[in-house]
Structures are given as structure tokens and as C-alpha cells.
N, C-alpha and C positions, 0 to 999 in steps of 0.2 A: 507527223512529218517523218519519211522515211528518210535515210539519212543515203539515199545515191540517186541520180537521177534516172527519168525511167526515157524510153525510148519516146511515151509520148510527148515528154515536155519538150524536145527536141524537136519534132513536127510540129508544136505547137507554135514553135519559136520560128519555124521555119514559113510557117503558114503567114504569123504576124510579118517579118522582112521581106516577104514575097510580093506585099501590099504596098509595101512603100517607094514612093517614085524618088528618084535622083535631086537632090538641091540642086540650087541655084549658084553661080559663081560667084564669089563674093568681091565687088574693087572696092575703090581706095573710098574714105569719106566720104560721104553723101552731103549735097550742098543742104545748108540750112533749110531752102526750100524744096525740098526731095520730093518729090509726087509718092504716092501709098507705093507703087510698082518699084520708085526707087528705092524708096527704106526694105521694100521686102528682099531687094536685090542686095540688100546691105549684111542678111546673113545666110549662114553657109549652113547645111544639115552635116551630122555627126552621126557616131553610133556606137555604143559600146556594150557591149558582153560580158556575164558574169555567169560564172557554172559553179560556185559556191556557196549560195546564198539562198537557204528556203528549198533546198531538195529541188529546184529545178532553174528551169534557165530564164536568168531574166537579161531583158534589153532593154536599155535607154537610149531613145530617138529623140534628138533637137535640136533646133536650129538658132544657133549662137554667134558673134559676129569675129568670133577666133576660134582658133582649136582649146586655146589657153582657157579660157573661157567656158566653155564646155568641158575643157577637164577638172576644173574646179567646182565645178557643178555634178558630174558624174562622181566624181570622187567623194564628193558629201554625200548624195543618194546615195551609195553603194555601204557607205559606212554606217549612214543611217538604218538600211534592210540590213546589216549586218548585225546591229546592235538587237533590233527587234529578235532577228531570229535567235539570237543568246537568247536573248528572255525569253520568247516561247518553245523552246527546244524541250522538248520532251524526252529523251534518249539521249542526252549528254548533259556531263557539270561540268562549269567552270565556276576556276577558284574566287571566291567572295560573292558569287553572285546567284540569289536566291530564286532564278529560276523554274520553268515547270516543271524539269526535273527532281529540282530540287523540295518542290512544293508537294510532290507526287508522296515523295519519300518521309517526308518529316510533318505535315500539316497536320496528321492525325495524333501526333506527339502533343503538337504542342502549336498555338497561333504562329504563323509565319509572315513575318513582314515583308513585302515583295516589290519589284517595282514599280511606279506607278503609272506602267502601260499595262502589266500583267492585270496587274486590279481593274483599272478603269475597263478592261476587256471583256473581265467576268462578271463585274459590275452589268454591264451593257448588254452581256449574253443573260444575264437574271432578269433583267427587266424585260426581254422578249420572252424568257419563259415565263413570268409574271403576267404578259399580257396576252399568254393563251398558245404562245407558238412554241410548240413544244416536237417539234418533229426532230430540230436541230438541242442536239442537247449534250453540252461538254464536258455532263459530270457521268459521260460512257465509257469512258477510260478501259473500264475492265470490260466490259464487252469487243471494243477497238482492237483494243492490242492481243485478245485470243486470235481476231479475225486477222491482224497483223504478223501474227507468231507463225499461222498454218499459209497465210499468202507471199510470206517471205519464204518460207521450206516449200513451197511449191514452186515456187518462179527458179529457186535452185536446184532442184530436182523433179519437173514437172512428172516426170513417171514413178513419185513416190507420192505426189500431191492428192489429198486430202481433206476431208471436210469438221471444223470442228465439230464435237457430238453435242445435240440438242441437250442435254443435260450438263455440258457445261458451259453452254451459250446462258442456258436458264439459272443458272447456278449465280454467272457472274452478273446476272442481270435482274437480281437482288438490291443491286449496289450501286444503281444508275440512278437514284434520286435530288436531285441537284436541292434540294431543300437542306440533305447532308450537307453541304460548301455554308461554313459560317464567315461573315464578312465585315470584320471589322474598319467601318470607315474614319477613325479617329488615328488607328495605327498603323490602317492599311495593312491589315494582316488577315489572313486565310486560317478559317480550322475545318479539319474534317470531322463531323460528329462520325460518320461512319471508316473505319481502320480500314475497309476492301475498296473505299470509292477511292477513284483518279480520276483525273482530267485530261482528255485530251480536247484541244482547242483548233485541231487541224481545218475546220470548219470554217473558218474564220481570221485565222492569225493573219495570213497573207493579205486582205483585205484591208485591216486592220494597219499594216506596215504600209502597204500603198496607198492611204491617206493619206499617213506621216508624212509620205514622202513625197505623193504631190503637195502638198501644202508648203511644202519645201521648193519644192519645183518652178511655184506657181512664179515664185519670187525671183529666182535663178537666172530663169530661162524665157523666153516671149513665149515659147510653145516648146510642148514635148511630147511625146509618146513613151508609154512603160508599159512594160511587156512583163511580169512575174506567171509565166507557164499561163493557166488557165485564164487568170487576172490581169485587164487589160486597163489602164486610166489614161483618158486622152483631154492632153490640156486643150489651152487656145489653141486654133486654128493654125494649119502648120504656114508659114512663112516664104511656102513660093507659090503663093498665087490661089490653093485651094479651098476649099471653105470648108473642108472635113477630115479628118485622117479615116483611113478605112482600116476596119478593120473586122479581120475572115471569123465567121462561125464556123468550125470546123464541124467537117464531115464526119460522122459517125465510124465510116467505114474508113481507119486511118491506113490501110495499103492504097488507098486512094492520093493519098498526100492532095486532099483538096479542100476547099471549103463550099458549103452547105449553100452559103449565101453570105453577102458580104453588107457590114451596116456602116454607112456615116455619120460620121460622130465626132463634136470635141467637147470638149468642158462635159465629157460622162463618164463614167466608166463600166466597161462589160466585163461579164464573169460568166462564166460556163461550167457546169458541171455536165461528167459524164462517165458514162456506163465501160468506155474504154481508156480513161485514164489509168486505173493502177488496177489488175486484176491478174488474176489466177485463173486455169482450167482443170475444171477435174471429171473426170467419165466425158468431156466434149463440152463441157456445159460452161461458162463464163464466171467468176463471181467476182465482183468490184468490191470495191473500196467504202460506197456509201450505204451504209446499215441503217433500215427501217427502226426503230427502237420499241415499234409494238411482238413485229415478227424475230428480231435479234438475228433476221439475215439481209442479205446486201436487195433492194426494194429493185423489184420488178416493172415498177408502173413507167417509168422512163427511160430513153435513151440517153436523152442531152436536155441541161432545163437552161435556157442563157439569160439574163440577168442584165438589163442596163439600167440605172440610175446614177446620179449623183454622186453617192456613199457608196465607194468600192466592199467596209466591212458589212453593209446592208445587201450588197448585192450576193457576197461570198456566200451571206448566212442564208438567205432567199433560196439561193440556186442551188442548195443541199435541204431547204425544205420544202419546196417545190417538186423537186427530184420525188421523194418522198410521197407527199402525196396524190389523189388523181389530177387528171386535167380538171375534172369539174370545182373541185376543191383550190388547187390553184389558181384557175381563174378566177376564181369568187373573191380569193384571198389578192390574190396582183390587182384586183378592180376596185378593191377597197384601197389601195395606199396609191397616193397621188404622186407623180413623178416616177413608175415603177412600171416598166413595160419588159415583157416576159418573151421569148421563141420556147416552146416544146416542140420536141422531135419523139414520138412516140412508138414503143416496138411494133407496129406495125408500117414506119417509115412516116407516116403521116404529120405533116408540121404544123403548130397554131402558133398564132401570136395576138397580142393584143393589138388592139387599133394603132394605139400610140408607137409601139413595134413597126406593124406597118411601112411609118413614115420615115423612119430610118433603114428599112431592108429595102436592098435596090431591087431585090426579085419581085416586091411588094407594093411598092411605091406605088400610091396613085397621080397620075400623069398632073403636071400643073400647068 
């Protein structure tokens, strides 16, 4: 997690409120016997904005039967993604709290007792590396943050920008074995058998926090929409009459400020990864943010990989190991897991999707 926002989360954010249509007026009580049209006329849409929380911008959309109401509701999500991102902050400490940062720093010392989102996090990223998915992998720390070091002093100085050297891409990538990460379930504490490996968890954390928080949501509010940059979770059915919130695949080419294609959707959540979110230029040439871990440089094979299911931290993890590998490989893998429907945008513009996909893209859709 880089700690400023980049120009894309901003378009990203802009693309998601672009989509959303105007509520409905709210009057007074609804009689006991209300028809569905009246009760929906009974709440108002809201909308709030945060540009602190998670290195990019998030928005929370919903339709609540006061403003008071909705603020009480925005105000716990916000506090709730705020909490999250302490714990998976990787580039900052705060005081008493053991942190990734903090875990980065001291786990090789000595077991670290951490808290039990951090855990249950890596926990759940070990069991996908356990069960063969190994493209996404968060014990890369020290590969990450080389690629992190030379894409920050590039974006500052793009005509001093840069490429790390293969030998010490290969150096740090020594120390990417996530078998090093020991994990104690009884004290809930972290060791590192290896002193060079770190964690970075950027893969995943946001995912992971917008569970939390729909799950919070669910309860809150009749229906929402969240918005965290890439990461999209859409509850029930929004409350003035539609049967979907929409929301935009963005287009590759972001001077376009457009989307790709647009899907409906509630009770899912979408995630996108892509080749123009965080990246540098060097000699002309583009390099992103998401690192192959066989090649130790940012993976060629995609554009854009987008990601809708249920589990916002399943779709996070997906759409950076998808990215990763080919189409053939990804689709084999999105056809084996049930509930899990895939968009690839591929460098030569070309788009696939699953069947399932399909019936949620309006560009797609087969007529009924």
C-alpha cells in the first residue's frame, strides 16, 4: 500500500458515481399498508467520500430513511476500513499496535502476536498457497518493495526513472518462500524462520476490509454500494425501483475516462486488476505494480483481469492471479471454482469472459 493516492483511484471513483442514478424523495411515514413502490419511496440515497483510508478513494452509496441514519452507518464503515488499514499498513507504526509493519520488522527476532484479522488473513492466504495457487504470494515483500523503491523515484523524477538490476530482483527473490512465515495458531503469533523475507499483503488487504464491512453494511443499511478504488461490493438491490447497481469496468485506456463495459449486479462483489493502476515509464516502456513471481518482473500476459464473486478477499486474490497467468490457464482455473466469473482484456485489446460473466455484461448479455 502506497501511502498517497494515485491519479487512477480518482477516475476510478469517478467512473463508479458516474453510474449511479439520483434517489428518490423521501415523505413522511408510510402507512402500514405501503405497496413495495411505497416503502421504496420511503428511503432517500446518500453518499460519502473518504480520501484517507487504504491509499485510494473510497465511496459509500445507500439508501437510508434519514441523513442521520446514514451517517451513523457511514461513520462505522469508515471507522471500521480505518481500523483495517492500521493493521495492514505496511510503511507505518502506530503506538501499541503490532501491525505489518510491525511484523515486517521484529517477526524474525522473535514470534509476534498480532491481530486477529492480520492472522486470519495469512492464515487464508496459506491455505490458497497450500492448495497450489501460488501466483499471488505475500511472503514477496522483498521483491515488492525493490519494485516499489525504483516506481516511487520514477513517478518523482520520471527522467531519472529506472529499472531495478536482474541481480538484485534475483538476490531478493531468495527470500520469497512463504513456507519461511511460521504460524502459530494457539498464540496467534508470526515468525520468520528467514531474517530477509517480509510481507506484503497489498494483494488482498482491501478485499479482505470490504467484507468486514459489508458484513457490517448488510445490517446497517437496506442496500449499499462501496466503492474502495479497484474494489467494488454491492449489497441488496438499490431502493428506487432497480433490480441492479451498475457498476463500470474501466477502460484500459484511462485518458478516456470511460468504461469498457458495464455489469449488473447486487449482493456481489467486483475487483479489477490492472496494467494502469500504479506504474512507472522508463525508455517509453510502461511497468505496473503486479509482479510475476516466476519472472521477478511486473507480468505481461494482461491488461485488465475483473473478478466478480461473492468474497470481495477471493476476488482481490483471483484478479492478481489471473492477471498473472495466461488466458488458457485462467480460464481452466475461473471454470473450476463455482460462483467465480472472470472479464480478461488482453494486450492485444481482445476481451473474454466467462459464460457466467456473460449474463451480467450489458455489452454481453444474451437477449431474454
Amino acid at each position: 500500500m502506497k501511502r498517497h493516492i494515485t491519479q487512477n483511484a480518482v477516475v476510478s471513483m469517478l467512473l463508479v458515481l458516474s453510474l449511479l442514478f439520483s434517489g428518490c424523495t423521501a415523505p413522511s411515514s408510510p402507512a402500514p399498508s405501503a405497496t413495495p413502490q411505497q416503502e421504496e419511496a420511503a428511503y432517500q440515497k446518500y453518499s460519502r467520500t473518504n480520501l484517507s483510508v487504504f491509499d485510494t478513494v473510497i465511496t459509500l452509496t445507500g439508501f437510508s430513511q434519514s441523513q442521520e441514519d446514514f451517517d451513523r452507518a457511514a461513520d462505522r464503515t469508515f471507522a471500521l476500513l480505518s481500523e483495517y488499514d492500521h493493521i495492514f499498513d505496511g510503511y507505518n507504526e502506530y503506538e501499541g499496535l503490532h501491525n505489518l509493519y510491525y511484523v515486517n520488522r521484529h517477526a524474525a527476532e522473535a514470534p509476534v502476536v498480532v491481530p486477529e484479522a492480520l492472522y486470519d488473513l495469512i492464515v487464508w492466504c496459506k491455505e490458497k498457497w497450500d492448495a497450489g495457487l501460488r501466483e499471488t504470494n505475500i511472503a514477496m515483500g522483498a521483491v515488492l518493495s525493490i519494485w516499489h523503491e525504483y516506481r516511487a523515484a520514477g513517478m518523482a523524477n520520471p527522467d531519472a526513472a529506472k529499472l531495478p538490476s536482474e541481480a538484485e530482483l534475483r538476490a531478493a527473490g531468495e527470500h520469497i518462500d512463504f513456507n519461511s512465515i511460521q504460524l502459530d495458531p494457539e498464540t496467534r503469533s508470526i515468525f520468520f524462520s528467514d531474517p530477509a523475507m517480509t510481507l506484503d499483503i497489498g494483494a488482498v488487504a482491501k478485499g479482505y476490509a470490504a467484507d468486514k464491512a459489508a458484513e457490517y453494511l448488510y445490517q446497517a443499511m437496506p442496500s449499499f454500494l462501496l466503492s474502495l478504488g479497484g474494489n467494488v461490493y454491492a449489497g441488496n438491490a438499490p431502493k428506487d425501483g432497480r433490480e441492479n447497481w451498475a457498476v463500470g469496468v474501466q477502460n484500459p485506456d484511462i485518458a478516456q475516462n470511460s468504461t469498457i463495459d458495464i455489469l449488473d449486479v447486487h449482493d456481489k462483489t467486483v475487483v479489477t486488476s490492472g496494467d494502469y493502476w500504479r506504474y512507472y515509464t522508463v525508455d517509453g516502456q510502461r511497468y505496473h505494480h503486479i509482479i510475476d513471481p516466476e519472472t521477478l518482473m511486473p507480468s505481461r500476459k494482461m491488461v485488465s483481469v475483473t473478478i466478480l464473486c461473492e468474497e470481495s478477499c477471493l476476488a482481490d486474490f483471483l484478479s492478481t492471479t489471473l492477471f498473472v497467468l495466461t488466458y488458457e490457464e485462467g480460464r481452466a482455473l475461473a471454470d473450476s471454482m463455482p460462483g467465480v466469473e472472470v472479464m480478461w482484456i488482453l494486450p492485444d485489446g481482445t476481451i473474454e469472459a466467462t459464460e457466467g460473466m456473460k449474463q451480467y455484461a450489458r455489452s454481453m448479455k444474451n437477449p431474454s
